[in-house]
C-alpha positions as CSV (number, residue, x, y, z in Angstrom):
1,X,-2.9,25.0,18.0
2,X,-2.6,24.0,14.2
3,X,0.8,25.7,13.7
4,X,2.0,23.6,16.9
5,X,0.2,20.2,15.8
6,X,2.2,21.5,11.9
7,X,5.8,21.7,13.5
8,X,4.9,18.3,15.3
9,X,4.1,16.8,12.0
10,X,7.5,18.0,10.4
11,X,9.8,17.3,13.5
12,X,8.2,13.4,13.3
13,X,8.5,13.5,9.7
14,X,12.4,14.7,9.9
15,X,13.3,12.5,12.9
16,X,11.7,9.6,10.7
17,X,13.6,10.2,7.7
18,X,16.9,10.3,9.2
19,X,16.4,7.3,11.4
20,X,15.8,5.4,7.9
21,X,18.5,7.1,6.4
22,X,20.6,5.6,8.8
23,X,19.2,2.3,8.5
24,X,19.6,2.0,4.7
25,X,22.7,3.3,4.6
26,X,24.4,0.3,6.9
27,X,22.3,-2.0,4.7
28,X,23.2,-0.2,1.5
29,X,27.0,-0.4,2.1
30,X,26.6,-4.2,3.0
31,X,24.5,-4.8,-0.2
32,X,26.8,-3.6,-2.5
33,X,29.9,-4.9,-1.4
34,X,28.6,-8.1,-1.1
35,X,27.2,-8.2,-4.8
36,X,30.8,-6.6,-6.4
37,X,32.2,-9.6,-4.3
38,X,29.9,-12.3,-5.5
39,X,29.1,-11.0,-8.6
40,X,25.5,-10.9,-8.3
41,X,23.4,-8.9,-10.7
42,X,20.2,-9.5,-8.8
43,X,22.1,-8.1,-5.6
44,X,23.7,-5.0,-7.2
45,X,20.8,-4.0,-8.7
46,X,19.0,-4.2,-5.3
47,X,21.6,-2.2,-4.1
48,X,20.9,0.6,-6.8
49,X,17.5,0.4,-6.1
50,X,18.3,1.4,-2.1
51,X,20.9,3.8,-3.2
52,X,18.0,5.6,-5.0
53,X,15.8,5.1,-1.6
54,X,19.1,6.8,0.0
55,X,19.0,10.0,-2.7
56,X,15.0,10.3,-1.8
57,X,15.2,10.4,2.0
58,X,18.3,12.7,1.7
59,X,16.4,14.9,-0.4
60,X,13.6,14.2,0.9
61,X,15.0,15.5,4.0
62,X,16.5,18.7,2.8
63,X,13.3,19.7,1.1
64,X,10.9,19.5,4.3
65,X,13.7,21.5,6.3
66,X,13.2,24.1,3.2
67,X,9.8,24.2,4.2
68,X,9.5,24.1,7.6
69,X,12.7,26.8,7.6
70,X,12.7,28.8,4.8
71,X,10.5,31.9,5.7
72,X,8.3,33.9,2.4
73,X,10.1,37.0,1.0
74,X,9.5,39.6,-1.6
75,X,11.2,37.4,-4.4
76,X,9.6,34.1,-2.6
77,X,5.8,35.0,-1.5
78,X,5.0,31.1,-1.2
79,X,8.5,30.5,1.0
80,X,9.7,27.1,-0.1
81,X,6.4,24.7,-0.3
82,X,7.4,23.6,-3.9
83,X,11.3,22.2,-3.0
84,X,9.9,18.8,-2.0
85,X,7.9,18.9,-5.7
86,X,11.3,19.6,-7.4
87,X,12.5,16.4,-4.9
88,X,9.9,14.3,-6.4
89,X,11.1,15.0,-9.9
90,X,14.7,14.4,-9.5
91,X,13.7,11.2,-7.7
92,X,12.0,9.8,-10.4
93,X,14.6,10.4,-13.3
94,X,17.2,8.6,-11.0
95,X,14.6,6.0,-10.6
96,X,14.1,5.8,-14.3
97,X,18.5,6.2,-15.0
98,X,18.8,3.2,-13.0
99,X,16.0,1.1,-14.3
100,X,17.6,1.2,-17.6
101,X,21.2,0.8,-16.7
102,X,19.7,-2.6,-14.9
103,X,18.0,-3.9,-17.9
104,X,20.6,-3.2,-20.3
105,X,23.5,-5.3,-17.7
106,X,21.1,-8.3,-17.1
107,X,20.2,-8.3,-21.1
108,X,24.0,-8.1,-21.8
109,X,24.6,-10.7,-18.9
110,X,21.9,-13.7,-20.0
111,X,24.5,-14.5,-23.1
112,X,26.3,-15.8,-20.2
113,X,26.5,-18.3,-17.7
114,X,27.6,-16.8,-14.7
115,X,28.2,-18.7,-11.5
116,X,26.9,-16.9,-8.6
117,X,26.5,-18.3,-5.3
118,X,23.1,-18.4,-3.4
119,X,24.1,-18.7,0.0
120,X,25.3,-15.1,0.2
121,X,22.5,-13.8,-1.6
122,X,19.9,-15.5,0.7
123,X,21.5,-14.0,3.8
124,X,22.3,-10.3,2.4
125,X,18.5,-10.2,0.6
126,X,17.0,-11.4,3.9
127,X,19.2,-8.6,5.9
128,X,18.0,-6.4,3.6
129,X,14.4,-7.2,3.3
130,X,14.9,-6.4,7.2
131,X,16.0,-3.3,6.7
132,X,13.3,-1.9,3.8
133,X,10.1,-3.3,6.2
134,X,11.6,-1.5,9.3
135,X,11.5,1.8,7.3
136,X,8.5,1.3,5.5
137,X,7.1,0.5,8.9
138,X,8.4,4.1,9.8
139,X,7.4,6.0,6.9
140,X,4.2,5.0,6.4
141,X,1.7,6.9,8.9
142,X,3.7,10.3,7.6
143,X,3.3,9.1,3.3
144,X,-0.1,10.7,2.6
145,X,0.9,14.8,4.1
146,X,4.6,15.5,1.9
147,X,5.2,14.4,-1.6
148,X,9.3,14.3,-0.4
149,X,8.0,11.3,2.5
150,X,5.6,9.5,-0.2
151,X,8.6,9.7,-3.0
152,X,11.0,7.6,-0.4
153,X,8.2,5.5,1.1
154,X,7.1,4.3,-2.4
155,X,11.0,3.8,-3.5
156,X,11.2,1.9,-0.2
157,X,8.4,-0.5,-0.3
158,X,9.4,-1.5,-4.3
159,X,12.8,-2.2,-2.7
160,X,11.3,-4.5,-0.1
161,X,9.7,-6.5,-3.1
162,X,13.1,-6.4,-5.2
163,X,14.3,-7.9,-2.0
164,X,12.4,-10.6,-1.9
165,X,12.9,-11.3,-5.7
166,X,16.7,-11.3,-4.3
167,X,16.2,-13.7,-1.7
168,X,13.9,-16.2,-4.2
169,X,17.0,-15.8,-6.6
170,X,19.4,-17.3,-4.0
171,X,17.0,-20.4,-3.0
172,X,16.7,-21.5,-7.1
173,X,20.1,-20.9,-7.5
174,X,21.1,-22.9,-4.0
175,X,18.2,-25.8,-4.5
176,X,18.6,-26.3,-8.8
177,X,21.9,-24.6,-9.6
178,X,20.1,-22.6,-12.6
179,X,22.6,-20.0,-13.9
180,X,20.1,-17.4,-14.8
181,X,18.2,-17.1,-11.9
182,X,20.4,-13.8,-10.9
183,X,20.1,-11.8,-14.2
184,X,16.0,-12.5,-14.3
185,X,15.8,-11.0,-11.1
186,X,17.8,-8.1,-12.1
187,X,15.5,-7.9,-14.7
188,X,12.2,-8.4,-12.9
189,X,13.2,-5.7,-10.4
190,X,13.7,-3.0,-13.0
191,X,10.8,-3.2,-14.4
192,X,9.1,-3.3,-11.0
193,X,10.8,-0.3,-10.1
194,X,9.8,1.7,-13.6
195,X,5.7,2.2,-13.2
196,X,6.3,3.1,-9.6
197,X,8.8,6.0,-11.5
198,X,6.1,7.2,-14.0
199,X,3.7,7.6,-11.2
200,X,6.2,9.5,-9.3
201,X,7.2,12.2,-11.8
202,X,3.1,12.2,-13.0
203,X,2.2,13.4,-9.8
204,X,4.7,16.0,-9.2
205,X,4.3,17.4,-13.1
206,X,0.4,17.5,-12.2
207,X,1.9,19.9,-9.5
208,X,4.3,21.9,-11.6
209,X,2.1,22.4,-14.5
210,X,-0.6,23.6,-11.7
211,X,-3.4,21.4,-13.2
212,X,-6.3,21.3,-11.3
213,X,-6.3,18.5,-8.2
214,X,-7.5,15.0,-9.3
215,X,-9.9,15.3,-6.7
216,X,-11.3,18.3,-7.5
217,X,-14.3,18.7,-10.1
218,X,-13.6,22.1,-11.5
219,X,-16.8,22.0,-13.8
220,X,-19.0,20.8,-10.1
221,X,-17.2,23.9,-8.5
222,X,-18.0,26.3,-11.0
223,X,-21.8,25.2,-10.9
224,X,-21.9,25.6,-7.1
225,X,-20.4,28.5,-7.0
226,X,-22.7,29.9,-9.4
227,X,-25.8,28.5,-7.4
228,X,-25.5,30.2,-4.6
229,X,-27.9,32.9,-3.3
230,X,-26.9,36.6,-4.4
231,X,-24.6,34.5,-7.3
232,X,-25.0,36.1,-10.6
233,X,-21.9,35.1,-12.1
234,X,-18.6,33.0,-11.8
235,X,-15.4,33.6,-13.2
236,X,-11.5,33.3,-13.8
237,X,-12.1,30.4,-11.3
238,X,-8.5,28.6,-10.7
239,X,-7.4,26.1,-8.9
240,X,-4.4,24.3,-8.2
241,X,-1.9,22.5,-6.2
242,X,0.9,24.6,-4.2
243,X,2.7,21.5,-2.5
244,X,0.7,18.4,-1.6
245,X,-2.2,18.5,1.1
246,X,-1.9,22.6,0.3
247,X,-4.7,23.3,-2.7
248,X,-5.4,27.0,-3.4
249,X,-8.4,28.8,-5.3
250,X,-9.2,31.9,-7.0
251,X,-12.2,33.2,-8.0
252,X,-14.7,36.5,-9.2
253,X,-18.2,36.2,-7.9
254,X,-20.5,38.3,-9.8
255,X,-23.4,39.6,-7.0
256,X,-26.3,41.5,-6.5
257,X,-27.2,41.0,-3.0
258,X,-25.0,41.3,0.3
259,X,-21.4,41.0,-0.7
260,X,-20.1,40.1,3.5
261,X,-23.2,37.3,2.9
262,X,-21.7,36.1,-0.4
263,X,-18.1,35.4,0.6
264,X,-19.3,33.8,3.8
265,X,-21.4,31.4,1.7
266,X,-18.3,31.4,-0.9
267,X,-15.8,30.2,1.7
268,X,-17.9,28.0,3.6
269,X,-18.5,26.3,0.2
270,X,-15.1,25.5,-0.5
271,X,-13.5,24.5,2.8
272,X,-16.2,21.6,2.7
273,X,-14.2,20.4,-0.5
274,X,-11.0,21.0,1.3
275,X,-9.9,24.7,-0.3
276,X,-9.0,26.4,2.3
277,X,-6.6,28.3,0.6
278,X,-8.6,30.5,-1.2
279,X,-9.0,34.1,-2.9
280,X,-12.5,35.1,-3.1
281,X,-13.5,38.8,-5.1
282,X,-17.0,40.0,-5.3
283,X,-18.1,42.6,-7.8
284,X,-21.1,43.8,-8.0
285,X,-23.0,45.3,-11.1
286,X,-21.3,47.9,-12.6
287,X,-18.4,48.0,-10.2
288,X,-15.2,45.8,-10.1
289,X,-13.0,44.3,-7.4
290,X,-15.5,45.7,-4.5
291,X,-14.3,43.4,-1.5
292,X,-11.9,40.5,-1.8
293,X,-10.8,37.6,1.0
294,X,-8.0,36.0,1.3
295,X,-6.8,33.1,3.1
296,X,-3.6,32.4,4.8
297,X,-1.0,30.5,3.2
């Protein structure tokens, strides 16, 4: 039942991410021929911002078919949980290239006075606006279970708010005729787009450097562990993050009492903290490695 309801999740997740693929992609294309046309800053860097949405879904997509596909093997015990982590990263330097290359163009561009026209700005921003709610709308209910679907949801939903910094930029420019209504928007949706970046590649270096979960009080763990009955000593407790929504444990119980009774207690103990994924050893006094448990990947 919980490896059907799994595939279920992924099939959603994949069908999801291709339907917005193909949304943003139409969208993308009109985006960025409109701005080279018009000469819009504000536009093209909207349209950077949704090329880097297109790179995350794409990814995105090719990492959870990694996971869902790729089976475990003697040189890959874990199979491929970790590809949507390495997703996550790359996202976030393109994220972070692109920021930059904005800033430094509408910087370069304010010692000018460019004359862009609104009209076309209003109508591509509001197509686009369009287009990022409709997959945010799609995305969303599947964010919180891969890393690869929160990565594109998040670059998605800061491109809906560039958008509207678009579309704001056309109706100055169209109502007052101010010249640098474009570049400031360029500007303002960079620096939207760079915390949104940093929290990006934070969370998926928490993963890589297998740190312990956020959510997880190691020091509160290690004191329950230790209190439990037949408990006479906890150590070379580990844990960490495989993939997101996947946290694994390790851990030596020292006992004296009924080792079958101890691991029981052990694993009960952290599946109510959400380790399911755990490696429990027991060793009693004067003896090492007498029974261990391990759970499924």
């Amino acid at each position: 039942m919980g490896a059907g309801h799994s595939h279920g999740t992924a099939d959603t997740r994949v069908s999801r991410m291709t339907i917005a693929a193909a949304i943003l992609s139409v969208f993308f294309v009109i985006e960025i021929t409109t701005a080279l046309v018009i000469g819009s800053l504000a536009l093209l860097a909207d349209a950077s911002h949704m090329l880097t949405d297109l790179v995350a879904i794409f990814m995105g997509l090719t990492a959870l078919l990694l996971a869902r596909r790729g089976s475990k093997s003697a040189a890959r015990t874990y199979g491929w949980h970790r590809a949507e982590v390495f997703t996550a990263v790359a996202n976030a330097v393109l994220l972070l290239g692109v920021a930059g290359f904005i800033v430094y163009e509408a910087i370069d561009r304010l010692g000018e006075t460019p004359d862009v026209p609104g009209w076309p700005m209003i109508l591509v921003a509001l197509a686009a606006l369009t287009a990022n709610v409709t997959v945010v709308l799609l995305l969303r209910s599947q964010a919180q279970g891969s890393l690869a679907v929160k990565g594109a949801y998040m670059e998605v939903m800061a491109d809906a708010v560039s958008s509207v910094g678009v579309l704001i930029a056309g109706i100055v420019t169209v109502t007052t005729r101010w010249p640098y209504a474009d570049a400031l928007v360029a500007v303002l949706v960079a620096l939207w787009v760079l915390p949104r970046a940093i929290a990006l590649a934070r969370a998926a270096l928490r993963i890589l450097s297998e740190s312990s979960p956020a959510h997880i009080d190691v020091a509160e763990l290690h004191s329950a562990l230790a209190a439990l009955d037949g408990v006479t000593g906890v150590h070379d407790l580990h844990v960490w993050t495989l993939a997101p929504g996947k946290d694994m444990v390790t851990v030596h119980l020292g006992s004296d009492g009924s080792s079958d009774r101890v691991l029981d207690d052990a694993r009960t103990l952290l599946a109510g903290r959400g380790l399911d994924h755990s490696t429990v050893q027991i060793e009693s006094p004067g003896t090492s490695a007498q029974c261990a448990v391990n759970s499924d990947i």
